[in-house]
N, C-alpha and C positions, 0 to 999 in steps of 0.2 A: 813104351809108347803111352800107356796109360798112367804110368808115375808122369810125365811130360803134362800131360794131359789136366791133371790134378793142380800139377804147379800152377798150367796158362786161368783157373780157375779159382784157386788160392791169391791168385794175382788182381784179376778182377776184381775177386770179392772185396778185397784190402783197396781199387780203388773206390771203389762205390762206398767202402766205409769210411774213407777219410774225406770223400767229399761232404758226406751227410755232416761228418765233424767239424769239415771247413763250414758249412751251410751254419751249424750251431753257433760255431762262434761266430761267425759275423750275427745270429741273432742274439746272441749276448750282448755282443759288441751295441746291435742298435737298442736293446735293452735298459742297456745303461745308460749311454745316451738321452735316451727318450724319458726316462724319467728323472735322470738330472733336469733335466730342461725343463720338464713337467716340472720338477718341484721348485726351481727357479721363479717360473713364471706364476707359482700357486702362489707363493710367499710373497713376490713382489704386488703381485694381486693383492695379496688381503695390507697390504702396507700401504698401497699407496688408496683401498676402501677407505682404510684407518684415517686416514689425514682427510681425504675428501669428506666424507662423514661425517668424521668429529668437529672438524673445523669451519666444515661451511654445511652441511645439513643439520645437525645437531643445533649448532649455534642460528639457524634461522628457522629450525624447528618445522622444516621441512616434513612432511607426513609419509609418502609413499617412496622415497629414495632408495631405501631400505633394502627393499625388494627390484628394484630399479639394477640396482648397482649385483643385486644377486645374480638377475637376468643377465647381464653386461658379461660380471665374470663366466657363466656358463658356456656363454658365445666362444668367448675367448680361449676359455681352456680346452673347451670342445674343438675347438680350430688346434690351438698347442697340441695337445693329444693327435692329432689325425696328423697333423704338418711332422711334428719334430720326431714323434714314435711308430705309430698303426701304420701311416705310408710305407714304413721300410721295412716291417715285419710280413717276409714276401712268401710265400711256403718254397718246399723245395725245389729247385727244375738244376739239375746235374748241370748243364749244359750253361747254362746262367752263372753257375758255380765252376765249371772247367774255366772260362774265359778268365773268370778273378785269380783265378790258379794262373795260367796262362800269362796274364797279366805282370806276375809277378814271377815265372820262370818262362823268360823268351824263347830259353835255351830249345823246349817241348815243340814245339815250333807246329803249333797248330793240332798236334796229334790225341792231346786230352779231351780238344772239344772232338773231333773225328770221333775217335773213342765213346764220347759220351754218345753222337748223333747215332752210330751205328751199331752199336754194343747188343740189340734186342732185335736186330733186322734180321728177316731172314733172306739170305744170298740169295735166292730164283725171286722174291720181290721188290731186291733193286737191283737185279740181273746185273751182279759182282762176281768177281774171282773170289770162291771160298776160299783160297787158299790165300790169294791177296788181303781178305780181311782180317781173316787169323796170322797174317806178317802186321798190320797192322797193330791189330790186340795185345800181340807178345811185344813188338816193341814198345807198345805205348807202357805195357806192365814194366818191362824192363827201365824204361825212361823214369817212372814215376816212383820205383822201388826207394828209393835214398829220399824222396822229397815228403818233407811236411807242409800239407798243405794249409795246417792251422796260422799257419803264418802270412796269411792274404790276411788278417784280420792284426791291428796295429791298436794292442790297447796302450800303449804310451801316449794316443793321443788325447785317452779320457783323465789323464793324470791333472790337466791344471781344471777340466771340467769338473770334476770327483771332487775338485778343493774348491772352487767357486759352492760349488752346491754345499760341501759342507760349512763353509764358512755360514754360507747363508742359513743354512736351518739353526748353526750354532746360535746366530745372530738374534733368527726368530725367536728359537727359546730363552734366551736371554731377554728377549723385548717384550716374551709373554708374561713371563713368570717376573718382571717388572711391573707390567699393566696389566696385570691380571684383570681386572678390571675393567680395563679400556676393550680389553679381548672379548672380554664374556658380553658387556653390552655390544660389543658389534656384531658378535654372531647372531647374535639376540633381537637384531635389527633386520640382518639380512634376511632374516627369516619372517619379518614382519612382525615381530613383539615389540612395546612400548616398552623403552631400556632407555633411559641416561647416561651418559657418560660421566664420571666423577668429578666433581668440582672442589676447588676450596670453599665455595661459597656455596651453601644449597638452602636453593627456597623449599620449604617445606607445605606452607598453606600460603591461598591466596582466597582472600573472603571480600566479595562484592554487594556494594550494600545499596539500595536502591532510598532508603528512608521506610518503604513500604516492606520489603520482601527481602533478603540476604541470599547466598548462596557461595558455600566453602566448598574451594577446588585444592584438588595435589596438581602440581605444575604437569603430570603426564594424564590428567582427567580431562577427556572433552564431554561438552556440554553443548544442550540449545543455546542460540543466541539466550542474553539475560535481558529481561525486559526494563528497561526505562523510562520514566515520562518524559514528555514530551517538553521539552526548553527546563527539562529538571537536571538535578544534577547525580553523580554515582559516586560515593566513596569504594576507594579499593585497600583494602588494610593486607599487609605483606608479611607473614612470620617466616626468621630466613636463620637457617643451621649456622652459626658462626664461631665452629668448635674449632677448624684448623684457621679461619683466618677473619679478620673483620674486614667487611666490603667498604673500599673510600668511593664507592660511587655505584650508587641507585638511580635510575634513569625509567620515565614511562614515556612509549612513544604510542602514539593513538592517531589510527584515521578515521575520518569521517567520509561517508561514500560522495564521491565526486570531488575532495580536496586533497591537497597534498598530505602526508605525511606531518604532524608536530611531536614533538620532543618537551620533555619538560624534566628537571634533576627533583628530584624527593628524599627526605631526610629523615633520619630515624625518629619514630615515635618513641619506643622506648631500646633499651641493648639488643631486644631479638625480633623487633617490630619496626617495617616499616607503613608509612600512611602518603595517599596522595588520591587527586581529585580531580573528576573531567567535568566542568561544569557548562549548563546551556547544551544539552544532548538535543540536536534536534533533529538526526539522520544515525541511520544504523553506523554501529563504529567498528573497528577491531582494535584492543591497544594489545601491549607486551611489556613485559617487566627486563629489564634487565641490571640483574644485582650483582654485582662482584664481576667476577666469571660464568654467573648459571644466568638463564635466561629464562623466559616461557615462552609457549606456543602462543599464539594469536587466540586473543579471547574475545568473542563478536557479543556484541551488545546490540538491543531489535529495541526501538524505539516504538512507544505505543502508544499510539494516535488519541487527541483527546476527543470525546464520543461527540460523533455526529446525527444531527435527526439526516437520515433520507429521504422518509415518507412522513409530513404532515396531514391528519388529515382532522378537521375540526368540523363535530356534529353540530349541528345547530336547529332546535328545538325552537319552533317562532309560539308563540302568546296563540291561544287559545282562538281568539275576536277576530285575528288576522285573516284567519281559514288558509293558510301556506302549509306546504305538506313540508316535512322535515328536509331539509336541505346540509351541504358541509362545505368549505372552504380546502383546499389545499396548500396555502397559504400563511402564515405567520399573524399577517398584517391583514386586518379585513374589516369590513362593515356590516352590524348587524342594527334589526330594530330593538329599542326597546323592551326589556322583559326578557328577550330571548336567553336559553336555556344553552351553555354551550359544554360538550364535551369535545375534549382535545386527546388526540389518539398518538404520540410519534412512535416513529420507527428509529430504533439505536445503532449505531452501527460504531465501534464496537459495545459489547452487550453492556449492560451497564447495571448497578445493585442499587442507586439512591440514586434521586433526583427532588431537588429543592425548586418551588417555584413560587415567584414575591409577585400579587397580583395587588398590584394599587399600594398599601402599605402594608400587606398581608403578607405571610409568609407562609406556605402549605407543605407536606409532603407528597408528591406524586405515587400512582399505584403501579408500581414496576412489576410486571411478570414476571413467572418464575425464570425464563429463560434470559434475562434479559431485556428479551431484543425491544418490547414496546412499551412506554410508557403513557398514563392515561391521568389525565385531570379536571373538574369542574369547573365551573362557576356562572353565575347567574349575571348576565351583562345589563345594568342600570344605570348607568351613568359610562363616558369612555374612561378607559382605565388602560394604566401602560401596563406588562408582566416582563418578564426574566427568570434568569435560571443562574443564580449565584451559587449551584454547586450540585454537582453532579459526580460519582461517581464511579468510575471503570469498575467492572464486576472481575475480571483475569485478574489484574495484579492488584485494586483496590486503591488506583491512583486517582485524586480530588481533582477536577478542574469545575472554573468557571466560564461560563458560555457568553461572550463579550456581547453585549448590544442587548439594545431593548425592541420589544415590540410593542404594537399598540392594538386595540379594537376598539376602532369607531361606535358610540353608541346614538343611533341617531332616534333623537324623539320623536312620540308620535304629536304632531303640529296638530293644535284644533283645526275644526274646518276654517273655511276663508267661505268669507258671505261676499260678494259683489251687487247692492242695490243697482237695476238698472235703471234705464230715465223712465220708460214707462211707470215706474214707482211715484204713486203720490208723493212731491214736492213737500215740504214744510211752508206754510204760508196759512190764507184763511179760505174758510169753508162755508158751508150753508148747513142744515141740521140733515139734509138729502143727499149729504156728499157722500158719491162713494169710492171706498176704499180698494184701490190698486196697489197690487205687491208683484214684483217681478223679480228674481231676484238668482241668480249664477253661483251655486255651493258648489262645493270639491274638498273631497279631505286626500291625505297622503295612499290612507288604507281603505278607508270603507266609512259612509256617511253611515249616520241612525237617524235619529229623529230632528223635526223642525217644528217651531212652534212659534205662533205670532203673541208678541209680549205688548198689550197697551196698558193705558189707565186713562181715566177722565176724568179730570179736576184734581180733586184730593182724594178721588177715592182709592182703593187700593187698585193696588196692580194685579192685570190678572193673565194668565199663560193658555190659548188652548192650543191645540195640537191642530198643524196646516195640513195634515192628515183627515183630519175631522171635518175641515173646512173643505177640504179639496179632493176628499175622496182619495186620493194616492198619497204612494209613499215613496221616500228615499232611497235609491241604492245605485251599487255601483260609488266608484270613490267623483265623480260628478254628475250634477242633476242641477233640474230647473224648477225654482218654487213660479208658480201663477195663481194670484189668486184676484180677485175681484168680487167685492162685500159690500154692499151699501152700511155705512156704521148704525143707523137703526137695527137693520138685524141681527149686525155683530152686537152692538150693546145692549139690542133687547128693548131697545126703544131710542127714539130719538134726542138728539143732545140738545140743550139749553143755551142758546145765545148767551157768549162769555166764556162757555165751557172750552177747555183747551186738553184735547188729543192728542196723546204722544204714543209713537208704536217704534218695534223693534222686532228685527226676527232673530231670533235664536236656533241654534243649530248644533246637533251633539255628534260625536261617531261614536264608532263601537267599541270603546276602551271600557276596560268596567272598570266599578261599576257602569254599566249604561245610564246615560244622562249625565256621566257628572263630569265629563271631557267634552267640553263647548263653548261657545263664540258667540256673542252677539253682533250685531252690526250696529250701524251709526244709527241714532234714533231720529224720527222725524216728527213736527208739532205742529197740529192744525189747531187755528182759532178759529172757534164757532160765531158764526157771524148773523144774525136778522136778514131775510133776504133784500132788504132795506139798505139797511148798514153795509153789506154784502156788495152792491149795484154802487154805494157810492163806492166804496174802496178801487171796486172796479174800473169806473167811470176816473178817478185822481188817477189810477195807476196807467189808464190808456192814454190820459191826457202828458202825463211825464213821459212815457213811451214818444208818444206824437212828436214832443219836445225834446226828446234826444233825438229823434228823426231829425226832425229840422234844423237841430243844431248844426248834426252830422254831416248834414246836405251841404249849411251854409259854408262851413267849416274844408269841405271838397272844392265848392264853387270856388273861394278865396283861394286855393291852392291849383285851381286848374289855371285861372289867371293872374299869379306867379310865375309860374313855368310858362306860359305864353310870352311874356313880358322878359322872360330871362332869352325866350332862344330871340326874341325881336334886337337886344339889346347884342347877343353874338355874331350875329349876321351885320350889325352896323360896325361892329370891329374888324 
């Protein structure tokens, strides 16, 4: 009973071991599998990077793909991996494993998985015939004794798998160990390092010349934009490796922001130099070179504005006499007085190292800050005078322009005063030796009156000036005033004039220009004849009597024409 006993238990244990064996090789089986496939899909992965890569990022010099394409493959193999291997790698369940047994011996007829489910049960908890279980157990030993169960697992089917995959790695390492090179830059890329791929043709230096400032790149060096003037132009001079083959075509294609794309062919300067030119830059550009087979990255060019003022601001210093407090212009174009003292303050934008400024036929240099940003300049405004700025410039790259157009500062004179004799003013005509002398008379100057003084003479003697201050107790001010004055000429002359004698007067009038007194006007002079009161009465008596007689003229001369026009409406009315 007990040798029986041993057998039913030798039995078992022999299936439980050849199931765990079937369990393994089916994990072999999906082992192989799974990293055929894996390596299948790694290799066609980095072949078909290789061509996308070399062929359309490389060649348009594309920046972040690199890593793009890293990302991509990761997805991808990470899905391969889980799909074609890690899904089928299942741990063990007998039971899972009897069926595939089963599967393949129908003959068992259900009794392997039985076996499996029941084999650990004990009889009172799934209230069974122990005895009926143990008829089970022994047949199923007995059934299973002659069977290998390693053969639910069919490695004939990885034979043409095995050779796909081997072809393909042979293939790989032949394509590496060809393109050695092509390999190591792509790795090299995937990872995000600046790598090229081998060319027959390789540009070596690319050197951009502004006129001002230069700057030599290797075709994998990025850089700031390169700065250029403004409607200037850029030389780009090309030295290119032409050890395995000489390039028939050198090509530069350049945009400018907001225009299409241009193309333009370039030719050897010398065996290992090329040269070519983007001229009239007036908008930030990118161009690229493409020589032979190798190409470059996009190289951006930042155009750099010719210096603007933003903020004018012009001090303006008035003359002493004027009594104006300091004033300034914001303005280019302005109007000052006379004399006035002007400083000019601008504001630069961008900063600027020189600036030239041509005032009238002069030519100055401006005092530029140290930073730049403000330039400041003099000059004393005497007459109007135009200025300009024939050259100015840029402080960053040291780029020249000239500032188109001219401006002007009005200089406006100070005008002598303006006398206006009124009618109350003694008349010219004759007098008595008792005449007396009336002055009336409306000054104004532009800025500020000074002095008045009544200018006569009598006869031949000299002429003499006194001040209508002296005469009249007041004085001038304010830029208008009224002269009044009323003098019998005896007292003005100190005694009375001599029948014959002939008085001429004028008033004169200065403002406040200095010197004082020497900026002034006279007015129109006026000439009395001294007359006998005699001689005086007659002139009188002729002159009322021609009055009287132009009276009457004028009358008669009316009368004849009111009975004209009587005569003319009598003569309409008969028609």
């Amino acid at each position: 009973m007990s040798a029986m006993k041993e057998e039913n238990e030798a039995g078992i244990k022999s299936i439980e071991d050849k199931l765990h064996e079937a369990w393994l090789e089916e994990r072999k089986f999906y082992d192989f599998r799974g990293a055929a496939r894996f390596l299948i899909w790694l290799v066609a992965l980095v072949v078909v990077d290789l061509l996308i890569d070399w062929q359309i990022f490389f060649r348009e010099r594309w920046e972040t793909p690199g890593i793009l394409l890293l990302v991509v493959n990761l997805v991808v193999l990470g899905w391969v991996l889980w799909k074609e291997w890690l899904s089928h790698r299942k741990p063990f369940d007998p039971v899972r494993v009897a069926l595939e047994v089963e599967s393949k011996h129908p003959e068992l007829r259900s009794i392997l998985v039985s076996y499996s489910q029941f084999k650990d049960l004990d009889p009172d908890e799934v209230q069974a015939s122990p005895a009926l279980l143990k008829a089970m157990r022994d047949q199923a030993v007995s059934l299973t004794k002659p069977l290998d169960f390693k053969d639910v697992v069919d490695f004939n089917q990885l034979k043409n798998l095995g050779l796909v995959c081997l072809l393909t790695l042979l293939g790989f390492s032949a394509v590496s160990f060809q393109w050695q090179d092509h390999m190591r830059a792509l790795f090299m890329r995937l990872i995000g390092e600046n790598a090229d791929y081998p060319t027959n043709t390789k540009i070596t230096e690319i050197v951009i010349d502004s006129g001002k400032t230069s700057l030599s790149l290797e075709p994998g060096d990025e850089s700031e934009p390169f700065p250029v003037k403004s409607g200037g132009d850029v030389d780009i001079l090309v030295s290119v490796d032409v050890a395995k083959e000489v390039p028939d075509r050198a090509v530069l294609y350049w945009t400018s922001e907001g225009m299409e794309e241009k193309s333009e062919e370039f030719a050897f300067r010398d065996s290992k130099r090329y040269e070519c030119k983007i001229s009239s830059l007036t908008r930030p550009t990118l161009f690229r070179l493409v020589i032979g087979d190798d190409r470059t990255r996009e190289i951006p060019l930042s155009i750099s504005p010719p210096p603007a003022f933003t903020a004018v601001v012009a001090g303006l210093t008035f003359p002493e006499y004027l009594g104006r407090p300091p004033s300034s212009s914001e303005t280019l174009d302005f109007s000052v007085p006379a004399g006035t003292r002007i400083r000019w303050t601008l504001t630069c934008s961008p900063a600027i190292s020189d600036l030239n400024v041509t005032l009238g036929g002069e030519t100055i240099a401006a005092q530029v800050s140290e930073d730049g940003k403000t330039a400041s300049f003099e000059a004393n405004a005497t007459e109007t005078f135009r200025y300009s700025f024939p050259y100015v410039r840029e402080k960053a790259n040291g780029f020249e322009y000239r500032i188109e157009g001219e401006q002007e500062v009005e200089v406006v004179p100070d005008r002598v005063p303006e006398i206006v004799l009124q009618s109350a003013t003694t008349a010219s005509g004759y007098a008595t030796p008792s005449k007396t002398l009336v002055v009336d008379a409306a000054v104004s100057d532009d800025y500020g009156l000074g002095e008045a003084f009544l200018v006569y003479s009598l006869g031949s003697r000299e002429e003499k000036r006194v001040s209508l201050e002296e005469l009249t107790d007041t004085s001038l001010s304010g830029i208008r005033d009224r002269i009044r004055l009323s003098v019998p000429l005896s007292e003005l002359l100190g005694e009375a004039p001599e029948p014959g004698d002939e008085f001429v007067f004028q008033v004169e009038v200065s403002d406040e220009m200095p010197p004082r007194g020497t900026h002034r006007n006279l007015s129109s002079d006026r000439k009395l004849t001294i007359l006998s009161e005699e001689k005086y009465l007659e002139w009188f008596k002729s002159e009322l009597e021609l009055q009287l007689a132009l009276i009457a003229k004028a009358r008669d001369s009316e009368k004849r024409a009111r009975v004209e026009i009587e005569n003319l409406k009598v003569e309409e009315k008969k028609e």
